[in-house]
N, C-alpha and C positions, 0 to 999 in steps of 0.2 A: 774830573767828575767821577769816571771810573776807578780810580783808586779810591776815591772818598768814601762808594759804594765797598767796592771790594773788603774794602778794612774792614765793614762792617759785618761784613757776610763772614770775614776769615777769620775775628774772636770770635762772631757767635758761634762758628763751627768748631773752633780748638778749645774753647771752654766747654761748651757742651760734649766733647770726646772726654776732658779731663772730667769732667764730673762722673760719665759713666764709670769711668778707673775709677775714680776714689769713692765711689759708692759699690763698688765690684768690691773694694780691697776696705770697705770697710771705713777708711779715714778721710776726710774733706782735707787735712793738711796736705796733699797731695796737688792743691791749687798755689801753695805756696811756695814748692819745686817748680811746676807749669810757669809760675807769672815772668821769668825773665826771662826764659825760653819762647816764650808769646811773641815777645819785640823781636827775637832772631828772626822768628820766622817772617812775620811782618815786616821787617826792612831788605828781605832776602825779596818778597810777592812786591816793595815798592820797586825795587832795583830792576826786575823782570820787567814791571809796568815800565818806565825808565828806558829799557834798551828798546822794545816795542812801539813805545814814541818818539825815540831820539835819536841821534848818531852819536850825540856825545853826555858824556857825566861834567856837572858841573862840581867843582873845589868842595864848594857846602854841598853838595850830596855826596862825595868820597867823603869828606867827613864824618856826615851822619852817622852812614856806612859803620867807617871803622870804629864810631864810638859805640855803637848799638850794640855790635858784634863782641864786642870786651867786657863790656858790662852787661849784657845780657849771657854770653856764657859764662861769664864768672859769676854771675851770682845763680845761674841752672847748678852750675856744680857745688858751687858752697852750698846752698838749702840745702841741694840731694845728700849729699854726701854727713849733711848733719841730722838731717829728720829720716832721710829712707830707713823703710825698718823699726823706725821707733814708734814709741806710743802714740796716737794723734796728740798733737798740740791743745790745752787745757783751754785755749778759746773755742775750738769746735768743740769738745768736749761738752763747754756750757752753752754752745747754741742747738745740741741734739738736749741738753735737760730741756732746754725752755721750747723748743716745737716740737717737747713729744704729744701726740693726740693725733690729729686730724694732719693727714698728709707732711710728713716730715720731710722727706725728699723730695718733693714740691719745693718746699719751703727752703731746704738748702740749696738746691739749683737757683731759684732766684734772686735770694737773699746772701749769697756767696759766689759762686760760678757767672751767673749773668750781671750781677754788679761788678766781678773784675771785668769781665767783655769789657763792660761800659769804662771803667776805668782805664781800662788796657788804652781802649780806644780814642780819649782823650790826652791820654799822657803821651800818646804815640802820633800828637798833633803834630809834631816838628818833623817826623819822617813824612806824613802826612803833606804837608806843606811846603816841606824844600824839594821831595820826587816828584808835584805838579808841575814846580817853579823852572822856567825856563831861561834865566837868566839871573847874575847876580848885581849887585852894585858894587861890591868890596868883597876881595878876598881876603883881607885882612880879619877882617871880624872874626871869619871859619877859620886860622887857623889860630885867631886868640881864644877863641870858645875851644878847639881843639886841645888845646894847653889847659884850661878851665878843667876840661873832666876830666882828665887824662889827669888832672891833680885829684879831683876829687875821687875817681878812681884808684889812686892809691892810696888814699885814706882810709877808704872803707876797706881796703883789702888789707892793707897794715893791722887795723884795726879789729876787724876779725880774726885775722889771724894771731894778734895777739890774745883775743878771749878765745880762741879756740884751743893755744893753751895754757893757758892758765886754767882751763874748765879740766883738761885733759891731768892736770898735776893732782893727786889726793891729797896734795897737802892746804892747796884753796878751798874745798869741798864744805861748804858753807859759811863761806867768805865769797867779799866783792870785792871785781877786778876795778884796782884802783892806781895803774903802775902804764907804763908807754902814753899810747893817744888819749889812751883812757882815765890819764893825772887833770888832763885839761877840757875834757866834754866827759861828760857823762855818757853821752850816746854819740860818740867820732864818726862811728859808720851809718849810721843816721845824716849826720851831718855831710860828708863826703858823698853819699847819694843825691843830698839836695843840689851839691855843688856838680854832679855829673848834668846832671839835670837844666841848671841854670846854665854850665857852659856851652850845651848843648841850642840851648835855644839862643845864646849872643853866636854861634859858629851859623845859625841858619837864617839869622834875623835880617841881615841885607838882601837875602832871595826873593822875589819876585811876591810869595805870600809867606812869608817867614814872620812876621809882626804877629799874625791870626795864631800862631804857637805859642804864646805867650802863657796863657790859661794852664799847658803841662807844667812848668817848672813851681805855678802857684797851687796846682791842687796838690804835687807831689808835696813841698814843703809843709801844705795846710794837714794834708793826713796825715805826715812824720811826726808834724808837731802838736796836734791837736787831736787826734783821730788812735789811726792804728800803730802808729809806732812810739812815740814819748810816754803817752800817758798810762798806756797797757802794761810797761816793764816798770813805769814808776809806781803802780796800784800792784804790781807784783812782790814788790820788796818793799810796800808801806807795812811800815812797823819794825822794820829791820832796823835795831841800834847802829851797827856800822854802816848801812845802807847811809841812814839820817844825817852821819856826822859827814859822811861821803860827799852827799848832798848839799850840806852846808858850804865844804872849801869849794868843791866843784861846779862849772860851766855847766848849764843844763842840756846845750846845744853848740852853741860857737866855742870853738877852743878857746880858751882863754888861760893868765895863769894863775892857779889856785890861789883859792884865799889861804891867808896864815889864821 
């Protein structure tokens, strides 16, 4: 019970610190460097809770553990490392056109900052669930889920790193990257996040309240797929001829192989 509080108490306080930065510096994309550094810190405050109730760690919580810890610093440092410094990102961009008047920074705090809290807080149901859990049924599951993201983790890291260069070569420079992961999804690290995510929850699913996790891996895929991450970069390059034709052979999400 007191983790369940806790978690809630610890986004709204690491989102609200991020918001002052990124209204200090000007940019709200600075929530977008924040969001995988959130879960570090949070499975670092479950693992505390954890040794203070227990003598020992259960398989599914080192698991958690190590999955949290890899895919939340690796994506702290990819955002940073591509956005620090840069222009704010063109969707905060058009949510300061539309709440300029009447309290803007109100408006971005709730409407951005405390909607990640909330998301944070949900998606971080499986850390949530396996550090209450005091017992497992199978350890097998935790290290097949363990396999699961640790795959899907390479994907999205291959995958990026292959758009990071090809963005990086002048000779792409408005052109789409259509060559490695990115022959057979349209959005691979998209996809590989979902699969972090999914494995994450069959590695905690036999624990004690590991079932109640469930809800992370569907809101994660519901916003990649529908929300903020698919539809956003495909309304970004509608109208792009090569985009289109890209579009036509290509997977819009699950690899698959291209159409002829």
């Amino acid at each position: 019970m007191w983790l369940i509080i806790g978690g809630i108490i610890l986004y709204f306080a690491y989102f609200s610190i991020i918001y002052l930065i990124a209204k200090r510096k000007g940019n709200y994309g600075y929530v977008d460097i924040a969001w995988g550094f959130g879960f570090v810190v949070y499975v670092f405050f479950a693992t505390a809770y954890r040794f203070q109730t227990s003598d020992h760690i259960l398989i599914s919580q080192a698991v958690c553990f190590i999955v949290v810890i890899l895919w939340g610093l690796r994506l702290f440092i990819h955002v940073m490392l591509r956005n620090y410094g840069k222009p704010e990102d063109f969707r905060y961009q058009n949510m300061r056109k539309k709440w300029e008047g009447k309290h803007p920074g109100l408006k971005a705090y709730v409407n951005i900052f405390l909607l990640q809290a909330l998301l944070a807080y949900i998606v971080s149901l499986p850390i949530t669930m396996v550090f209450i859990s005091d017992s497992e049924k199978s350890v097998v599951t935790a290290y097949i889920g363990l396999a699961i993201s640790l795959l899907g983790l390479t994907l999205e890291t291959i995958s990026d790193a292959q758009l990071g260069i090809f963005r990086k070569n002048p000779e792409s420079r408005g052109h789409v990257m259509t060559e490695g992961l990115w022959k057979y999804s349209r959005h691979p690290n998209y996809f590989g996040e979902t699969v972090v995510w999914w494995g994450l929850f069959i590695g905690v699913f036999l624990s004690d309240f590991g079932a109640y996790s469930l809800l992370s891996p569907l809101i994660i895929t519901y916003l990649l797929l529908y929300v903020s991450g698919v539809p956003l970069l495909e309304k970004h390059y509608e109208g792009n001829p090569e985009y289109e034709e890209y579009k036509h052979r290509t997977s819009v999400f699950f690899p698959l192989p291209p159409k002829k």
